[in-house]
N, C-alpha and C positions, 0 to 999 in steps of 0.2 A: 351288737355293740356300736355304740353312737364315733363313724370313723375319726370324730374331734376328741378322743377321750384317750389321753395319755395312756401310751403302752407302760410304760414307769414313772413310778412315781417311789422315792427311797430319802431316806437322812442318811449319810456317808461316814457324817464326823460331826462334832461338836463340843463346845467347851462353855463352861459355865465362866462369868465374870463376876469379880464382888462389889459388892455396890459402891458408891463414890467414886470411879473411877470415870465415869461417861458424863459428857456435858449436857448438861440440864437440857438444852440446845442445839441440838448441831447445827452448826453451819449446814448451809446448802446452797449448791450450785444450779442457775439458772442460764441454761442456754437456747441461741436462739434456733430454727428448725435448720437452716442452713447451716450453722455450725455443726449441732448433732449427726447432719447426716455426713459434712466431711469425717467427724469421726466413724462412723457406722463403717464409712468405705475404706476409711484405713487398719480398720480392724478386720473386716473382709479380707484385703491385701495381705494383712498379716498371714492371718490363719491358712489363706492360699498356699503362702509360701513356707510355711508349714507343714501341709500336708505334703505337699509335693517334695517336701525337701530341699528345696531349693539353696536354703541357707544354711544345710548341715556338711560337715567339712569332716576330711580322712584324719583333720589333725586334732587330738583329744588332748592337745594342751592342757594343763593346768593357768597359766601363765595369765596375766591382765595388767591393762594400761597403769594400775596403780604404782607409787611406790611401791617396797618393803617397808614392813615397821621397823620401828626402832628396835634390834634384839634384846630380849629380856636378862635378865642378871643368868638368870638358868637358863642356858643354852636348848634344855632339854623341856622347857616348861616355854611355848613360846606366848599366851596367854598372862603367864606370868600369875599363875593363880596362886601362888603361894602369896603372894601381896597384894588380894585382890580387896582385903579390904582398907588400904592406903593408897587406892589408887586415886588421881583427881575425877573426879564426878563430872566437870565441865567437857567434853571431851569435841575435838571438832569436828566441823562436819570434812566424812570423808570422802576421798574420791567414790564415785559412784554412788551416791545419797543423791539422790533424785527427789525435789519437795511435790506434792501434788500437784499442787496448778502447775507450772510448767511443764510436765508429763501431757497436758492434754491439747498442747499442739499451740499453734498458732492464733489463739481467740481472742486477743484486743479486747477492743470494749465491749463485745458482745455476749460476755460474761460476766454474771450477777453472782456475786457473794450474800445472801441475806444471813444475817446476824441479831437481826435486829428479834425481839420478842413475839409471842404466838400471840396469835388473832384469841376471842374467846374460844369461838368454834375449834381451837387446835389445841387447847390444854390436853389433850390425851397423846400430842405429840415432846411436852415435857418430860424428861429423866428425872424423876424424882432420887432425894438421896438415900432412899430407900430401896430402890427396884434392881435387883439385878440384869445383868444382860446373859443372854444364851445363844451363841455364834452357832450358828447351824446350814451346815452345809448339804445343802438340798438340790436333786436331780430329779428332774421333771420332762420325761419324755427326753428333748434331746438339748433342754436348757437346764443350765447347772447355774445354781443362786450361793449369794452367802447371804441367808434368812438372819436379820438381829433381832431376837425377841425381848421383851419386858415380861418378867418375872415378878410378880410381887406378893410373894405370899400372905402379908396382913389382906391386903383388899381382895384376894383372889382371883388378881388380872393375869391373864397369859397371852399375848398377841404379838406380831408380828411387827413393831416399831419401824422399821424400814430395810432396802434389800441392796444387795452388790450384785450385778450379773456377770457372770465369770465365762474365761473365753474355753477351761475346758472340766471336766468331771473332778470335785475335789475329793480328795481324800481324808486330807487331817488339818486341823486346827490350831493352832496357839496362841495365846494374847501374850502382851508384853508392852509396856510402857516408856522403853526407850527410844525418842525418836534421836535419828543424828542430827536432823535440822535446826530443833529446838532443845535446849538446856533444859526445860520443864519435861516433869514427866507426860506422855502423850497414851494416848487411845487407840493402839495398832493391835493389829492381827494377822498374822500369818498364815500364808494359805498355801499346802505344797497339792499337788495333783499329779495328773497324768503326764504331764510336763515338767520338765528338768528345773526348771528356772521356777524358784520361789516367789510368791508376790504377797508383797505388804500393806497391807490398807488401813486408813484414818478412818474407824468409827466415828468420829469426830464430824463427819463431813455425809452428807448425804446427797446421792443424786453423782455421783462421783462414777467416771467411766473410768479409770486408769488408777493403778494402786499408787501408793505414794512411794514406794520404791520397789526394786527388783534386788533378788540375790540369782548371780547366775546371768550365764549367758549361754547362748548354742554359737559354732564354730560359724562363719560366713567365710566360704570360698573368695567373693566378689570384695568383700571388704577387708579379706587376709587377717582376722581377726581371730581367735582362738579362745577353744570353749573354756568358760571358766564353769566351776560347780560339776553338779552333777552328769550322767548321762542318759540316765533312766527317770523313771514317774517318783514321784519324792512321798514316801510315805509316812512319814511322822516328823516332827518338830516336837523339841525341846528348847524353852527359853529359859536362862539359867537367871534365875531371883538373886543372887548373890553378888553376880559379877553380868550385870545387866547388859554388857554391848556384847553379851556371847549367846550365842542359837543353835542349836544342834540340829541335822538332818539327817535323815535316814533314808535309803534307799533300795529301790530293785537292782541297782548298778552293783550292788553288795557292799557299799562303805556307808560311812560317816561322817558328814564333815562337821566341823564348827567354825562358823563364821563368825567374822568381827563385823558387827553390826554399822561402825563407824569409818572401816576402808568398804564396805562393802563386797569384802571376797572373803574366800576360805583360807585360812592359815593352816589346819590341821585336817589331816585326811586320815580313818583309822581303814583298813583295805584287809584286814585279818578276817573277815566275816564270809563265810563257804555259799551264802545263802542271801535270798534280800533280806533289808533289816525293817521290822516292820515298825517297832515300839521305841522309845527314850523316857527318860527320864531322869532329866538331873536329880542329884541328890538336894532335897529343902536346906538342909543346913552345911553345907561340904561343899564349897563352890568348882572344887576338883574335879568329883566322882561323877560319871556319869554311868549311868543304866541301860544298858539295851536288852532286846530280845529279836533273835533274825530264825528264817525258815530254814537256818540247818541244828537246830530243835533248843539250843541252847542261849539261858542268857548270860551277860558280860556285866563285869564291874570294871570299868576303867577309871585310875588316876589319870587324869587330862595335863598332868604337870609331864608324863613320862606315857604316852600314848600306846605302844609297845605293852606297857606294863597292865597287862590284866587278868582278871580272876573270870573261870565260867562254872556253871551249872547244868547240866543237861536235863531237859524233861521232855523234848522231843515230841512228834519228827517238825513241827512248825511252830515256834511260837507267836502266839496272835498277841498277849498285852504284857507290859510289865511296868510295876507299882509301888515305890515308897511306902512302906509306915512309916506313918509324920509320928506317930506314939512311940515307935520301937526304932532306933535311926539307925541299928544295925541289920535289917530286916528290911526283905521285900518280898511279895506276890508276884508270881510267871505262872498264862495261862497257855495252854496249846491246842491244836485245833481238833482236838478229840473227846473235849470236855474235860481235860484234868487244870487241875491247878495245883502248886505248889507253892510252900512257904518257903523261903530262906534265910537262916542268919549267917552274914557273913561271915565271921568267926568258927564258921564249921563246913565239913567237907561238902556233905549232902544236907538234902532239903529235909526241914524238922518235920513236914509233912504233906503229902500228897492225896489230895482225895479227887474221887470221878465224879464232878459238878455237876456236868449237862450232859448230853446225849450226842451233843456237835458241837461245832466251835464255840469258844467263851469270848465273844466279842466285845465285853463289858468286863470291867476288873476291876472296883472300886476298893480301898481301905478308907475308910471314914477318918478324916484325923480329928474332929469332935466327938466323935461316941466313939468311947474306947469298946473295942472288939467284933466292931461291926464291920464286916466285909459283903461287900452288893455283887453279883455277876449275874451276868445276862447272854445270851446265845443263842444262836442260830436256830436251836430248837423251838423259839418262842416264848421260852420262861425266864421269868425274874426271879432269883433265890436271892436271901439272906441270910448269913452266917455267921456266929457268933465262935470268935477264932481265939478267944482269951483261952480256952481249953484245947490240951492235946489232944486225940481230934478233933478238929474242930466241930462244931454240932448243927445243921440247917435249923432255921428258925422258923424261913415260911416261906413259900413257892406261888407264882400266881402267872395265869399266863396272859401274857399282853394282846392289847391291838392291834400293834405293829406288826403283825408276821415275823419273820423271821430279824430277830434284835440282831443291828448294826452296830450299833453303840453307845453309848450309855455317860453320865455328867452328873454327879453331884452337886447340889446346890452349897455354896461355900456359905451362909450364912443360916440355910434353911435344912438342918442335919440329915431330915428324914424327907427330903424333895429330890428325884431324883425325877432324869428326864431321859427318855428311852427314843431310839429312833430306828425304823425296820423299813419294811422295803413293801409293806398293808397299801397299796395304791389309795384306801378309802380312810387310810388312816396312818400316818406313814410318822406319827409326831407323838408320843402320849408323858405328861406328866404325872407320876404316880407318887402318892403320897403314906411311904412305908408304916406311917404311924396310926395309921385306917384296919394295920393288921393288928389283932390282939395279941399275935403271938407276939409279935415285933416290941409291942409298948411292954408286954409284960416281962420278958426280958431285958430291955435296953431301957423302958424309961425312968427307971428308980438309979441307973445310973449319974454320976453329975458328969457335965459334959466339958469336954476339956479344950479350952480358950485359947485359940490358935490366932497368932498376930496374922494383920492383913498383911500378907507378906506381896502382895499383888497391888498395892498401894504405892 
């Protein structure tokens, strides 16, 4: 083996975008060689004091420079999600909302914003209002990326539009459009990883070293400061469509937080979890409720108005995803890492139904919310099923095994029903887009369906 040839090569995480949300455009930032390399060395500097610990403290405060908010009418509701949708839209910026350019240090003039329109030669670098984006979070050897592809199913383009290089291994995904800095909706993503502290980046901007803000801090002994957020590697994000300056975190530390997007901190910590938490999912329509699933085998329905107050389900011993029907909105999917999956309505004690998917972990957990009764999973095993879950039990449809080696994760295409994009750990092939509607079984079942017209709630 050729000793240049990456030992790993994996997709982690990923998340699909709906179109119109990305500027035809991006901005890009041009710097000069001696600027880049001061930042190079202060990220160096960073990462030193990092490993070394340097800057990690005995005191696990909660605590941070911000005010307190204003308390909400419900003592018990600090969100305030019962009147989340009277709230004022314009909201400021708050402490700790960090804009991009000034994140990347001291650069004066010798930093270029181009804005201006593509050369001929670069028209495959425009966002059409057609093309999806797919945020993919890619580990190569001992560089970790956040890969933005262009999706566009009419012309059948799939490529890699442009990259963020990340300082450690990410785990999970989220997009969301509330920026604090600007009152217009924005082009951000969220990226939790190995590292406690959250980071949010402007799709918007390419060429870009530094996110456009942080959630989260680690404790510094020398500067007496105290950790805010997490304490552990941050494994899933939830951004709540409803009540937009709220994010949900999940963690190895075994809690929850929900951050207010516009002080920049955690207001609500849920600490009830025996296990890490690996999965969230706010509820689509319930600005309240949110979803978990953690490794002590069980998932949660929490009302976020009374945090305390929650419902579980056991299916045991780890749960790997868990998943909203947008069709059923008393209903959700929880997978585990032994190949079962189950359905739940909440309304009732146990799960309506249980069946053994894959052979090892169900790494992928899709419910279609345009084709009624279509459920997608994927796992470790290597195979992609489909299943048609309008029937008690449910029935597989069709089974095919991927590229990817063993499936990491798995994205519905929000506009493109039967597009799904799979990601495994295949070094020679580590990305595959698969086009469910290529199977007979699949069209003959599901395509005489009409498909059900879900608002771009990501808009």
């Amino acid at each position: 083996m050729d000793e240049n040839t990456p030992t790993v090569s994996l997709i982690s995480c990923m998340h699909f975008v709906r179109r119109g949300v990305a500027k035809a455009v991006p901005e890009k930032i041009e710097l000069t060689e001696k600027e880049l390399e001061k930042i190079i060395k202060q990220t160096a500097e960073d990462l030193r004091i990092t490993e070394q610990g340097e800057d990690e403290s005995d005191e696990d405060g909660e605590g941070g420079a911000s005010a307190a908010p204003d308390p909400p009418a419900d003592p018990n509701d600090e969100f305030n999600f019962a009147q989340y949708d009277e709230e004022d839209t314009n909201n400021p910026i708050g402490i700790g909302t960090v804009a991009t350019l000034p994140n990347l240090g001291d650069l004066s003039e010798d930093v270029q914003i181009r804005t201006d329109g593509p050369d001929s030669d670069e028209e495959d670098d425009i966002i059409k209002p057609d093309d999806n984006l797919l945020l993919v979070g890619h580990v190569e050897s001992d560089a970790s990326i956040l890969e933005v592809y262009i999706y566009n199913k009419e012309e059948g383009s799939f490529y890699v539009h442009h990259d963020i290089i990340l300082p450690w291994f990410p785990l999970c995904i989220e997009w969301l459009s509330h920026d604090p800095s600007d009152p217009q909706p924005g082009n951000l993503c969220a990226l939790g990883g190995m590292d406690p502290v959250i980071q949010v980046w402007d799709l918007d901007i390419e060429n870009c070293l530094e996110p456009a803000f942080k959630l989260g801090k680690k404790p510094n002994k020398k500067k007496k400061t105290k950790r805010i957020g997490h304490k552990d590697a941050v494994l899933d994000l939830s951004w709540n469509r409803n009540f937009t300056h709220v994010i949900a975190s999940g963690s190895a530390d075994n809690t929850v937080l929900l951050w207010d997007l516009d002080q920049g901190t955690p207001h609500t910590k849920m600490n009830y979890f025996e296990d890490k938490v690996q999965s969230l999912a706010f509820h689509p329509l319930e600005a309240q409720t949110l979803l978990s699933g953690s490794c002590d085998g069980r998932a949660r329905v929490t009302d976020c108005r009374a945090p305390d107050a929650h419902r579980d389900w056991t299916l045991g011993p780890e749960i790997e995803r868990v998943v909203w029907d947008g069709q059923n909105p008393f209903c959700f999917a929880m997978s585990n890492n032994e190949g079962k999956v189950a359905y739940v309505d909440c309304r009732q004690t146990d799960p309506m139904w249980t069946l053994n998917a894959h052979e090892k972990e169900v790494t992928g957990l899709i419910l279609s919310e345009n084709v009624p009764g279509l459920m997608v999973t994927v796992s470790t095993d290597g195979k992609l099923k489909t299943w048609d879950i309008s029937s008690n039990p449910p029935t597989q449809v069709s089974e095919r095994t991927g590229r990817v080696g063993q499936a990491l994760c798995a994205a519905l295409c929000p506009e493109a029903p039967f597009a799904v994009a799979v990601g495994g750990d295949n070094k020679e092939c580590c990305i595959e887009l698969v086009d469910l509607a290529l199977s007979d079984n699949v069209t003959n079942r599901f395509g005489s369906r009409p498909l059900v017209s879900v608002s771009a709630m990501e808009s």
